[in-house]
N, C-alpha and C positions, 0 to 999 in steps of 0.2 A: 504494500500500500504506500501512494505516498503523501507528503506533508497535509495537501489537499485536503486529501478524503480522512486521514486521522482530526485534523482541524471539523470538520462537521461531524464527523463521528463523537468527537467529546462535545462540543457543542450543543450538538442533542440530547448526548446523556445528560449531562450537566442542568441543560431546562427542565427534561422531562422527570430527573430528580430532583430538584428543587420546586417542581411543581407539586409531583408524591409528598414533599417532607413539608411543603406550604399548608395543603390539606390536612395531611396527616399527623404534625408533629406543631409546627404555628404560623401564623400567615408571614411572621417575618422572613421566613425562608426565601420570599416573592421578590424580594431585595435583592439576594444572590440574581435571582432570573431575571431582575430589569438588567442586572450590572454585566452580564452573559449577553447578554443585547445591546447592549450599550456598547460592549466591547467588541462586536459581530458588524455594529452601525460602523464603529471609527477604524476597524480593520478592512475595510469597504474604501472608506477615503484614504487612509494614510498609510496601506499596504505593512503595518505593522504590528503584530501582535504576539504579547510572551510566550503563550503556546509553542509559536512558532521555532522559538528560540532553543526553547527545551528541545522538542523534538531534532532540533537539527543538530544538537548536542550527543543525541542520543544516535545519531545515525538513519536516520529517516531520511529518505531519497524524496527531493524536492521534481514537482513537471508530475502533467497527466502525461500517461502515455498517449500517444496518437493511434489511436485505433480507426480504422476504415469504417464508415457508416455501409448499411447495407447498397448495394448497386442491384440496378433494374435491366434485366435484360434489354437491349432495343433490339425493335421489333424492324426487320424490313420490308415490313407491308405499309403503305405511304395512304395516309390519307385522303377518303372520295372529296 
């Protein structure tokens, strides 16, 4: 995997536990998941965020791969 996709993958988790422990332990937890937003808004503009940092620390390979989308046969029957 790379930087990318670990970057939304905790991101996710991180809301959708902070949303669990909002509900179920106290609303202050709602706090963490604006700040997880907050942090997702400004890493959008200023291409910066500490996640990023750790992971790249740790050896996580930065770049999506380029994968081919699917291709459509062409047909050479020419339209009437």
């Amino acid at each position: 995997m790379t930087i990318e996709r670990y970057i939304r993958l905790i991101a996710g988790f991180f809301v959708v536990s902070s949303l669990a422990l909002g509900y179920w332990v106290s609303p202050y937890w709602h706090i963490f998941t604006a700040l997880v937003g907050l942090n997702l808004i400004q890493f959008s503009f200023t291409n910066w965020c500490p996640m990023v940092a750790i992971l790249r620390k740790l050896g996580v390979k930065s770049g999506e791969p380029c994968e081919p989308g699917p291709t459509l046969p062409l047909s050479s029957h020419s339209a009437p």
